[in-house]
C-alpha positions in Angstrom: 16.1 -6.3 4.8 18.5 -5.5 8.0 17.2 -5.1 11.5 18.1 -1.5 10.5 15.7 -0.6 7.8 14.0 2.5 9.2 9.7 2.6 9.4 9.0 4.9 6.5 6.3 2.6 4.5 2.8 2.7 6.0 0.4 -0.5 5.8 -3.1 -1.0 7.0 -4.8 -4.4 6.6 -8.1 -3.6 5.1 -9.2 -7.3 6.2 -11.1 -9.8 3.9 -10.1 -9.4 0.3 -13.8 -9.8 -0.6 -14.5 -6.7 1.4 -11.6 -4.7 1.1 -12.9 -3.6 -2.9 -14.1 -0.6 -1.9 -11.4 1.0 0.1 -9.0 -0.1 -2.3 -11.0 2.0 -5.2 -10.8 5.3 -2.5 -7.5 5.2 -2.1 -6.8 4.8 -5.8 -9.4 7.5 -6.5 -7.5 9.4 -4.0 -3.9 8.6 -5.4 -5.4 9.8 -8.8 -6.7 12.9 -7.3 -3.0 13.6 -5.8 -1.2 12.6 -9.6 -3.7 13.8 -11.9 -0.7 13.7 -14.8 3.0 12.3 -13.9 3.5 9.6 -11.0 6.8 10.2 -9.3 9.2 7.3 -9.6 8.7 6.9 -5.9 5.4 6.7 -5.4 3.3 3.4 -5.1 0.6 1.5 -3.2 0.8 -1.9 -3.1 -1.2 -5.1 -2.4 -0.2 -8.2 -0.6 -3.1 -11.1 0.1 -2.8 -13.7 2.7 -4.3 -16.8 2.9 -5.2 -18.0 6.0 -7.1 -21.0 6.0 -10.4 -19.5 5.2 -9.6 -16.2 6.1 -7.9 -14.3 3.7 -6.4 -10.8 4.9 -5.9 -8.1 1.9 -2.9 -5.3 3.1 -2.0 -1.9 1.6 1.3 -0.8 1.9 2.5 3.1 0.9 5.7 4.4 0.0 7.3 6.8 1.8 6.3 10.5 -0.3 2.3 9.2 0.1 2.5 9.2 4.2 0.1 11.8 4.3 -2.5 10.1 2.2 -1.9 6.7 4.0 -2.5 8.7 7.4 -5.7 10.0 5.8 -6.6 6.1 4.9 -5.7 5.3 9.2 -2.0 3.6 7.7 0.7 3.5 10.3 4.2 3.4 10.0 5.8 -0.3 9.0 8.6 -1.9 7.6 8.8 -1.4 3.2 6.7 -5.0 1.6 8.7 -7.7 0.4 8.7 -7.7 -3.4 7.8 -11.0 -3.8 5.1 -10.8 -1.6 3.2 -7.8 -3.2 1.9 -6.6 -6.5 1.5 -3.1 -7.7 -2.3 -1.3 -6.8 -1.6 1.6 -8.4 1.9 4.4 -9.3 5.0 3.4 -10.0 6.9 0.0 -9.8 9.9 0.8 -9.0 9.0 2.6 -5.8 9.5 -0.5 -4.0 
């Protein structure tokens, strides 16, 4: 990733992976609600879990085409997840 990849993804850490369970179901209820049928190749929410000593911190991370449902989920704009560092919540895979 160059210094010159532009802020289109949207994150939000949701904190604590044991808590973050039941915003991760709204958004995917919400993703659903958006592609009842087909998933465009280009849209995806992903998951990336750190591990912090004790404290481990669960982040979402939208593609581009779902910034307004990230906004509606308080997402702001970040740099796109390393693939390596991330696993697929919910869409399509190669979004990333």
């Amino acid at each position: 990733m160059s210094a010159e990849t532009p802020l289109r993804w949207y994150c939000r850490s949701l904190g604590d992976g044991l808590l973050a369970s039941v915003p991760l179901n709204d958004i995917q209820q919400a993703f659903n609600q958006l592609y009842p049928q087909a998933v465009p190749a280009d849209a995806a929410v992903f998951l990336r879990h750190r591990l912090d000593g004790l404290h481990c911190d669960t982040t979402v991370f939208f593609s581009p085409p779902l910034a307004q449902l990230a906004r509606q989920f308080g997402a702001h704009l970040c740099y796109p997840p390393r693939e390596d560092e991330v696993e697929l919540l919910i869409g399509s895979a190669g979004a990333l």
